[in-house]
C-alpha positions in Angstrom: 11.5 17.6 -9.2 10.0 13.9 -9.3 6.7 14.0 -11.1 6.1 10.3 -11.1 5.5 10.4 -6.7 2.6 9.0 -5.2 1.6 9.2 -1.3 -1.5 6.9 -0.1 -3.1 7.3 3.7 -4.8 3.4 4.4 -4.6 0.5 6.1 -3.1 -2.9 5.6 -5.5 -5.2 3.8 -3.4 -8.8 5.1 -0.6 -9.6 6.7 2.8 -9.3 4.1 4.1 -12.1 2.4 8.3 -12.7 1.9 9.0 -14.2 -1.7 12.6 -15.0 -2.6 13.2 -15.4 -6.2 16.0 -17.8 -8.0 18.3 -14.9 -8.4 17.4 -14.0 -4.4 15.7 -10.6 -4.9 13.3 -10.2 -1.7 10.2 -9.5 -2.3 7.2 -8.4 0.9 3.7 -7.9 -0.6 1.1 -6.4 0.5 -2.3 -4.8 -0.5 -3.9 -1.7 1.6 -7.2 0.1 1.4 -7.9 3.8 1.4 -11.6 4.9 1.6 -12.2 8.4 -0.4 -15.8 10.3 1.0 -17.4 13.1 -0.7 -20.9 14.6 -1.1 -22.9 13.2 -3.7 -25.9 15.8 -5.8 -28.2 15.1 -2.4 -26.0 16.4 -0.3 -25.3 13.0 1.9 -22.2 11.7 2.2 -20.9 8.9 0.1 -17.6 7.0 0.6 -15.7 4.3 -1.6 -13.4 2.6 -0.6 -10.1 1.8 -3.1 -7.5 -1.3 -2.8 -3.9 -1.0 -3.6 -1.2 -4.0 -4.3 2.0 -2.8 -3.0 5.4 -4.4 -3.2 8.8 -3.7 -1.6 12.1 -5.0 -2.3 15.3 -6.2 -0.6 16.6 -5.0 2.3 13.6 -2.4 2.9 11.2 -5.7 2.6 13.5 -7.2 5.2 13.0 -4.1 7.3 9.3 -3.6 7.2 7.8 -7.1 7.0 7.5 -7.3 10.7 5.2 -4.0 10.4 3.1 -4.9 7.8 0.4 -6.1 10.1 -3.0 -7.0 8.9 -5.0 -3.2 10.3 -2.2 -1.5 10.9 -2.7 2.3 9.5 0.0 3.2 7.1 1.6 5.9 4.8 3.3 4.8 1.9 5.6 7.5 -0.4 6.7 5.7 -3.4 6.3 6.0 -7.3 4.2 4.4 -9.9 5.5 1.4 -11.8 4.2 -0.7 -14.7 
């Protein structure tokens, strides 16, 4: 069992970027926002809304780029990484 696994629900912030670097790892980045609502002591409804940085690499970035359209409603399922 993975404990490190992470599964976010948003949208894409900006269109991806492709970086290459010297030793021609492919990079896509992206950012996406998620908006979390619950009820505040009042009662009314308060929402906030959370941006994520998100990279792939490789051939998946190859893959998805052309997806990761500003708007576009996404699921990602990945892992944490310092």
């Amino acid at each position: 069992m993975e404990l490190n696994d992470v599964k976010l629900f948003g949208r894409i912030v900006r269109d991806a970027g492709m970086k290459v670097l010297p030793d021609g790892m492919k990079i896509a980045a992206f950012s996406i926002a998620t908006n979390r609502s619950y009820k505040d002591e009042k009662g009314e409804f308060v929402q906030i809304g959370n941006f994520f940085p998100l990279s792939v690499y490789n051939q998946y970035a190859e893959k998805v780029l052309p997806y990761l359209t500003k708007g576009r409603k996404v699921i990602i399922d990945g892992y944490l990484k310092q």
